[in-house]
N, C-alpha and C positions, 0 to 999 in steps of 0.2 A: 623062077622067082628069085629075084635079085642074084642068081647064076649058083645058089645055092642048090645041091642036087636031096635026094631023098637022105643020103646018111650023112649030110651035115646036121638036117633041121631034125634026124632024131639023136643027133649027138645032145646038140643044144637044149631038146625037149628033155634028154636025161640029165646034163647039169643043173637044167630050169628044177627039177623034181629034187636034186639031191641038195638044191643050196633052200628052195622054200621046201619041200615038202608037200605030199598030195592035199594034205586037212587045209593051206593057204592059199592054192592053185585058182580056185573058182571066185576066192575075194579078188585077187589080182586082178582076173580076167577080168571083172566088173569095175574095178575100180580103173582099168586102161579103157575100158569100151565105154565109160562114163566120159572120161577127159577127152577122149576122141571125141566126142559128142560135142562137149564145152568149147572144144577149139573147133570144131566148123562151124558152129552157131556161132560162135565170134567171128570168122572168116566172113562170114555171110552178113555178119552186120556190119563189119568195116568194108566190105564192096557195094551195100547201100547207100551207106552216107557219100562213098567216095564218085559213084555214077549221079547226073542230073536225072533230075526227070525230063520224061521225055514231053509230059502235058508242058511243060515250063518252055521248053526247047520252042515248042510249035508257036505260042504264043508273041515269042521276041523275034 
């Protein structure tokens, strides 16, 4: 996973903990796993506008 091994990503999990703290951990998680959300649903609408339709295609 990005060539990282197991004792980097519990390095990171323990400075992740000492700079917020466990009581802000589970807002974080939600408020990334929110905006991950918000940017695919934008992804996904700007590759609709940006492809024709294919009904329109057949027509011309």
């Amino acid at each position: 996973m990005f060539g990282l091994g197991y004792q980097e990503l519990l390095i990171i999990l323990v400075i992740v903990l000492i700079l917020f703290g466990a009581n802000r951990l589970p807002e974080l998680a939600r408020s990334l796993g929110s905006s991950v959300k918000e940017f695919k649903k934008g992804v996904n609408e700007a590759q609709k506008e940006d492809t024709p339709k294919r009904d329109d295609e057949k027509k011309v």
